[in-house]
N, C-alpha and C positions, 0 to 999 in steps of 0.2 A: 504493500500500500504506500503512494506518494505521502510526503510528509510536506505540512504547507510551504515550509522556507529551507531554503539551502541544499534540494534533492539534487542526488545525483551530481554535485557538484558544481550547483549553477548557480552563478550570483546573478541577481535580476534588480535591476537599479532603475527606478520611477523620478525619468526627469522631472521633478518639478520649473526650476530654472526659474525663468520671470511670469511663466503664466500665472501667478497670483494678482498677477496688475499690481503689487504691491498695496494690498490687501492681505492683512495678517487671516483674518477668518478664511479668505478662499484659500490659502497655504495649509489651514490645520484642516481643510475639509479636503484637500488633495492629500496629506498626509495618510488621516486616517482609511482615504476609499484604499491607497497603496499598501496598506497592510491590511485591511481585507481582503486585497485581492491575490495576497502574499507573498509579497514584495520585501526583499531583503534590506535596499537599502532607499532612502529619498535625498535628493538630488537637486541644490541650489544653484542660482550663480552669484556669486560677489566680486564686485568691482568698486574701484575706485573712480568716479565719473571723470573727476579733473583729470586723472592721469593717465588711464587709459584710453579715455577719448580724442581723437587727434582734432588739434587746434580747426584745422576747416572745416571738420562736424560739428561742430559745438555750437555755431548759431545757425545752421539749417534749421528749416521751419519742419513739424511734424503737425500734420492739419486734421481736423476730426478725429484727437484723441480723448479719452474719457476729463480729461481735463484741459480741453478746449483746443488751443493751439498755443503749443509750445516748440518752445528751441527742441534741437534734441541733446542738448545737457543738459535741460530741466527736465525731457521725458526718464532721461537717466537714472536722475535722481528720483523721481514719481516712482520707479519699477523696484527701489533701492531698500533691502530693509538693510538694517542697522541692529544694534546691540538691541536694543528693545525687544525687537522682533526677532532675533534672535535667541535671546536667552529662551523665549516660550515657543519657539521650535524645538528645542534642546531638550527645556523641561518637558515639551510634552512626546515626545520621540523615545526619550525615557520612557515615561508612564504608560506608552505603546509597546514597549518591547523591542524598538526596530532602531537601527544606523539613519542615523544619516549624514552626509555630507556638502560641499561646496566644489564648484570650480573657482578657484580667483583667478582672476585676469590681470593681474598685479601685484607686486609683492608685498605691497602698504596691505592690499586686501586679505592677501594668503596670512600677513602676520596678522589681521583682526580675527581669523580664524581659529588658528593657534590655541589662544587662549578657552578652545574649548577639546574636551576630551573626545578627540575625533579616530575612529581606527581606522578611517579610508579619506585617501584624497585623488583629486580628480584633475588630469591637464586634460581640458577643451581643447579641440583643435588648432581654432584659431593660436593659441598661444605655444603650441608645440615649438616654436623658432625663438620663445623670451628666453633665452639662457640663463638671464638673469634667477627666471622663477624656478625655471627646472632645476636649478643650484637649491637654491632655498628651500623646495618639496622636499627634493631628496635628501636633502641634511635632516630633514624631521622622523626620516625614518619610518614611515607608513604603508602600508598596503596604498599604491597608485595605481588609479586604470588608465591609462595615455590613450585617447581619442587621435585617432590619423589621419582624418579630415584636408582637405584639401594641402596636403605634405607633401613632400619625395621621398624614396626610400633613404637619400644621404639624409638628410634631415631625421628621418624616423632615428637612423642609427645612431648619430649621433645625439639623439635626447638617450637611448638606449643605453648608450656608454656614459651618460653620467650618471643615470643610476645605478648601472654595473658599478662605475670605479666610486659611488658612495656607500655601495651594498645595501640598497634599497629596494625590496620588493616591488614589482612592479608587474604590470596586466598592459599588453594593448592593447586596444580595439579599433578593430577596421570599420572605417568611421566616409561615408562620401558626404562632402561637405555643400550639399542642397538641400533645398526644403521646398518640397519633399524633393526626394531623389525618382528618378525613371528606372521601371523595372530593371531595364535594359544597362540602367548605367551601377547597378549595383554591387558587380563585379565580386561576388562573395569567397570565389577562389582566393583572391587576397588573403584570408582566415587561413589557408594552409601554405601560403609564401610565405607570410608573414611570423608563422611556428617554425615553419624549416630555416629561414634567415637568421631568425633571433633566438630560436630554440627557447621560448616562454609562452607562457599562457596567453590565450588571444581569444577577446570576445567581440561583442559586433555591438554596435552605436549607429541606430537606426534611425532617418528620421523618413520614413517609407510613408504612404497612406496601405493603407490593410497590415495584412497579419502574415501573408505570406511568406515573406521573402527573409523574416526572423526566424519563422519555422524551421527555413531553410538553412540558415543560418547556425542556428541548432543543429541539424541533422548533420552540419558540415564542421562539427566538433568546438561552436565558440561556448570557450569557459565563462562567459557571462555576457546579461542584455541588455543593454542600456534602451530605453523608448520614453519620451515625452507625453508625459500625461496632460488632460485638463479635463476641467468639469464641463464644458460645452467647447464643441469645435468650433461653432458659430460666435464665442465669445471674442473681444476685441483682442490682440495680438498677434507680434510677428509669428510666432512658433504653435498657434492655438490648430490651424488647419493640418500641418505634421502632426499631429499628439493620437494619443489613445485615448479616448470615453472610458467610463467604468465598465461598460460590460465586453467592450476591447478587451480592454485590461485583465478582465477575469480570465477570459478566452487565450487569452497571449500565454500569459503566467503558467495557467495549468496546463495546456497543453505544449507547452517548452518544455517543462519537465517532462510530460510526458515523453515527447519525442528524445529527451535527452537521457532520459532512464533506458529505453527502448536500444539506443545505440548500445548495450553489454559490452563487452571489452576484447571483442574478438575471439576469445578464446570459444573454439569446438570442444563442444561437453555433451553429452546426454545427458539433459533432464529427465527428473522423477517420471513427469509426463508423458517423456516421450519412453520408458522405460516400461512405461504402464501399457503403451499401447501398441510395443512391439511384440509382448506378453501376447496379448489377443493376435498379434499379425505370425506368430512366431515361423507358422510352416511356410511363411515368405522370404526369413530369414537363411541362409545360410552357413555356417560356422568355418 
């Protein structure tokens, strides 16, 4: 019988990110649908607006957003929780039972993180090339998933070899960096370059519409799933139309496992089963 969390070897990670609109109450009610729907870890992003934003975005106009028309450094900030909202992520992630963590997109960010008892952390694509931060993860010393999103393979390696030369655990995930991605451009073979290159764990970071193509994903051996959740796909945001609904979600979780229990470990055995029912075949057999 599947067990709700952690079967088989799979870690399953419920992007939250910014679909909260930076709204505390939609963040704890995407929380908790992620551990019903059971879900290992939930999945922030933190940034630092000033610093991570490059000086000619910063007064672009963002028009028909839930608070009206702003710059996008002030949409920035609007998506932004902070320590507040934080601490009662924490506390109640505890009183759930479940992990969670943050991408930071800077290292101001990654250190406001710090200060909380985190056992996983996360490079988002995009930041795959800040050496800066990939220094700073890896000095922390944490189970990291590395997202591979719109990279090269020299690039993958060398974030690779800083965590090798700081002896930092670490996961990738074959990651294509659209939203959503085309069936066709999903290239899930990556998931076995990607182990044979680096000889490490490799899961996949989806941002697909359906359920397929993570299936797949699964079947083709990733040790863990990243998918963007929200409460309505119809809701305002960039990342709301990529995400999974709750009964997505349900659908995804369970039968990932499923299919990922299903793969057994190669090894040719006679089962009980099949023992029982050569019994009744026997004068079919041979010796």
């Amino acid at each position: 019988m599947l067990s709700k969390r952690g079967t088989a070897d799979l870690i399953f990670i419920a992007e939250i990110g910014i679909n909260h609109n930076g709204d505390i109450d939609i963040a704890l009610d995407l929380i908790k649908y992620a551990v019903a729907c059971g879900c290992d870890i939930v999945k922030f992003q933190k940034r630092t607006p000033d610093v991570c934003v490059p000086e000619h975005q910063k007064p672009i106009m963002k028009y028909d957003t839930p608070w009206g028309d702003v710059t996008y450094l002030e949409y920035r900030y609007k998506v932004e929780f902070e320590k507040k909202e934080y601490d009662i992520i924490d506390k109640y992630c505890k009183e759930l039972g479940v992990q969670w963590t943050a991408s930071a997109w800077d290292v101001e960010a990654f250190n406001f993180l710090k200060q909380y008892d985190l056992k996983y952390h996360k490079i988002g694509s995009p930041m795959l090339t800040n050496l800066e931060l990939l220094k700073s993860v890896a000095l922390d010393n944490k189970h990291t998933f590395i997202s591979t999103g719109m990279s090269t393979m020299k690039e993958i390696e060398r974030a690779v070899n800083i965590f090798r030369d700081n002896s930092c655990l670490f996961e990738l995930m074959h990651c294509v960096g659209c939203y959503p991605i085309q069936y066709e451009d999903a290239n899930l073979k990556m998931i076995e370059t990607l182990r044979k290159k680096f000889n490490c764990r490799v899961g996949y970071s989806g941002h697909e519409d359906g359920l397929q193509i993570t299936f797949a994903a699964v079947a083709l051996g990733a040790s863990s799933v990243e998918r963007h959740i929200t409460l309505n796909r119809a809701m305002w945001g960039t990342d709301q139309a990529a995400s999974v609904g709750k009964t997505g979600l349900q659908h995804l979780v369970r039968d990932c496992r499923i299919v990922k229990e299903a793969l057994g470990n190669g090894i040719k055995k006679l089962l009980k089963c099949e023992e029982q029912k050569r019994k009744t075949l026997e004068v079919y057999y041979v010796n």
